[in-house]
N, C-alpha and C positions, 0 to 999 in steps of 0.2 A: 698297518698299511692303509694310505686314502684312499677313498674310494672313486680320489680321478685317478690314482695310479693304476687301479686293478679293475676301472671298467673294461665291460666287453670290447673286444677287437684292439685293445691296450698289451701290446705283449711285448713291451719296452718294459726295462724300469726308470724309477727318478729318481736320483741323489739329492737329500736337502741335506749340504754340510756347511756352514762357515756363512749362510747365508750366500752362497752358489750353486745355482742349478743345472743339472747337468742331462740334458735329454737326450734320448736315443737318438741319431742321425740316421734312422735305417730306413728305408722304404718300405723294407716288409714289416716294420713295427702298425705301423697305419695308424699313426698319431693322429688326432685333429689338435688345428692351430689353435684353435680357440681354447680349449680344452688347459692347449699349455700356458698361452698367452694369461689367463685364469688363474692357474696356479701360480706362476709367475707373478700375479699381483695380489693376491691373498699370501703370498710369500714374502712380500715386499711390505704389504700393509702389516702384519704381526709384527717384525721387524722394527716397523716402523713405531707403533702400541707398545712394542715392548722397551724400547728405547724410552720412548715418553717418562715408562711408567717405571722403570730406572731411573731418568734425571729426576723423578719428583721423591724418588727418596730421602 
């Protein structure tokens, strides 16, 4: 598990499948935007690394 998934006051979880994320819409989760907006692009950028480093196979 990451450790922005299972920060404190974090009581959602987060699906990384297929290269789509899938965040809790709850109020009482008490996400911060940042936080996801974050993972969001450390998700995007691996993706992106991983890709690369496929084509230059």
């Amino acid at each position: 598990m990451s450790q922005l998934a299972t920060k404190r006051g974090f009581d959602g979880t987060v699906h990384l499948s297929n290269g789509t994320t899938n965040y809790p819409l709850n109020a009482q989760s008490g996400f911060n935007l940042e936080g996801l907006i974050a993972l969001d692009w450390s998700t995007y950028l691996n993706g992106q690394l991983f890709k690369r480093s496929w084509e230059r196979e």
